[in-house]
C-alpha distance (Angstrom), angle and dihedral (degrees) to the residues before:
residue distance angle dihedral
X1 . . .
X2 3.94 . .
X3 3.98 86.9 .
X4 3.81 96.8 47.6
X5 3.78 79.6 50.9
X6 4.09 96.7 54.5
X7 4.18 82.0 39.4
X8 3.52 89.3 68.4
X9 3.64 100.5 32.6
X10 3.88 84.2 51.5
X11 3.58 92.6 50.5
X12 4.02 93.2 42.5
X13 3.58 103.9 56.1
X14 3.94 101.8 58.7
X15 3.78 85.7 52.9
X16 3.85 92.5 45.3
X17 3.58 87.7 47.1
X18 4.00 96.2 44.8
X19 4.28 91.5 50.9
X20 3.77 89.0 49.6
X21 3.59 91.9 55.0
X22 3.96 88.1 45.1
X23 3.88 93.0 57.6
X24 3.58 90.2 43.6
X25 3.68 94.3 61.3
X26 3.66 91.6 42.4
X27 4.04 92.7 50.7
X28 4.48 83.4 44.3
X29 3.91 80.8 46.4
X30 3.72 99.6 49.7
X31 3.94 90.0 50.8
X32 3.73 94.9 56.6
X33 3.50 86.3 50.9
X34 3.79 99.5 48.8
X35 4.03 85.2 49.2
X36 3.56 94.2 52.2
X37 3.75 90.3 49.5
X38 3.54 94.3 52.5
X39 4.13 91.5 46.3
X40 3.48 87.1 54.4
X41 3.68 94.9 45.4
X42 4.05 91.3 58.2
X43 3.74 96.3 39.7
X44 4.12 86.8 54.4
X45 3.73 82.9 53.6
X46 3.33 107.5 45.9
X47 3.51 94.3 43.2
X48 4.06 97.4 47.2
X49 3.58 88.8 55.5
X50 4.03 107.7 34.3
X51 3.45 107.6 11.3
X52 3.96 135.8 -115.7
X53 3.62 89.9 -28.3
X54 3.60 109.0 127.8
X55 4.22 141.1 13.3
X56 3.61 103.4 -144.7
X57 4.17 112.3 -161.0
X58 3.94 112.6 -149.6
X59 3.89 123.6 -156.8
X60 3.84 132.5 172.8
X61 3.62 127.0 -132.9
X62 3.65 115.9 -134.6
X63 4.12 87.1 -119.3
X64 4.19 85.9 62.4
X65 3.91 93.3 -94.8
X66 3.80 124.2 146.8
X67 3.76 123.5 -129.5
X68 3.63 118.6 -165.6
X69 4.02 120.2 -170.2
X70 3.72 122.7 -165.2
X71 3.71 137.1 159.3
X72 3.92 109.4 -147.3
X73 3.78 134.0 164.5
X74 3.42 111.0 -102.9
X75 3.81 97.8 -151.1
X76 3.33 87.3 75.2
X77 3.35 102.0 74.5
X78 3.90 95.6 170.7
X79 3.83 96.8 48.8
X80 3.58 83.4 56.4
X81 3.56 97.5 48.7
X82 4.17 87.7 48.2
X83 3.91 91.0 49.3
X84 3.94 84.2 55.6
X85 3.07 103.9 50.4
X86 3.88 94.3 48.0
X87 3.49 89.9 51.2
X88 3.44 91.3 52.4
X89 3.68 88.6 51.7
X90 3.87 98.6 45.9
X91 4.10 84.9 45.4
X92 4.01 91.6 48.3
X93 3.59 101.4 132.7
X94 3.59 96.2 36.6
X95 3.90 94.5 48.7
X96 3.47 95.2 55.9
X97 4.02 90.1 59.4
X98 3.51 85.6 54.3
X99 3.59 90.3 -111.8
X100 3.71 105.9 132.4
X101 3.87 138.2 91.3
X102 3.22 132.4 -165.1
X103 3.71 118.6 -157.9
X104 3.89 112.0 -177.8
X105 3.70 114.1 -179.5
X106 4.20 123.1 -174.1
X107 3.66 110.0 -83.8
X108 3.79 135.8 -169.2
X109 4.42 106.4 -48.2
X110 4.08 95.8 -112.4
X111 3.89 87.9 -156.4
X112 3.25 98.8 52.4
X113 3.99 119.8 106.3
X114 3.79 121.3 -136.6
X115 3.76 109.9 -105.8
X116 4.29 122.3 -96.0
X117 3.65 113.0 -89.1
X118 3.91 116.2 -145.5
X119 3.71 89.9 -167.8
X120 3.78 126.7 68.7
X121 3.54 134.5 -118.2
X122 3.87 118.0 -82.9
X123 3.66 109.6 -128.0
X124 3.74 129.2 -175.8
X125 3.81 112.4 -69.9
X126 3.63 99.4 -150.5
X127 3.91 141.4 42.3
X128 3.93 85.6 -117.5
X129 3.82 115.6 130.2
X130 3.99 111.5 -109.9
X131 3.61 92.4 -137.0
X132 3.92 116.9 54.3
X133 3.96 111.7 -150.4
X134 4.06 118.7 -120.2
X135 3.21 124.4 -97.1
């Protein structure tokens, strides 16, 4: 009876052991998914209202709280101001938990010009096609 019993137990824990590790990539699954969801939710956002003018990044903290990443140009001190707010907006429920960062860090200056070139622009030196058909 006692080895019938250590049979079974035997036999149980691998398969107790190989569903746990199931669920746990499902629940690790399922918060990549949230996190894209609410990436793509901001990005929408920002870019229906200002335009292509940032990439936010979103992680989440093991204790539920929301990270967002963006790179803005500072100089532009009302772009920034318009980004916040809609993130603040998208990230309603979680900002009033107190569960949302902001991290802004300096982007690319949108006012700033590119600098003279004294050389010119390299252009194709042959009439050759760029693209070469398949064989």
């Amino acid at each position: 009876m006692v080895m019938l019993l250590w049979g079974i137990v035997l036999i149980a824990v691998p398969a107790l052991a190989i569903v746990l590790l199931i669920k746990l990539s499902d629940r690790i699954r399922e918060r990549r998914v949230v996190r894209y969801v609410w990436q793509v939710k901001l990005t929408d956002a920002i870019h229906w209202e200002l335009g292509a003018v940032a990439a936010p990044t979103v992680e989440r903290r093991l204790g539920g709280a929301w990270i967002v990443h963006m790179r803005l140009p500072f100089d532009r001190a009302d772009m920034v101001a318009s980004i916040l707010s809609i993130t603040d907006r998208v990230f309603a429920s979680a900002a009033s938990s107190g569960k949302l960062q902001v991290v802004l860090s300096r982007g690319p200056s949108s006012t700033m010009a590119p600098a003279p070139s004294s050389r010119r622009p390299r252009g194709v030196g042959s009439s050759a096609p760029l693209v070469a058909p398949a064989r």
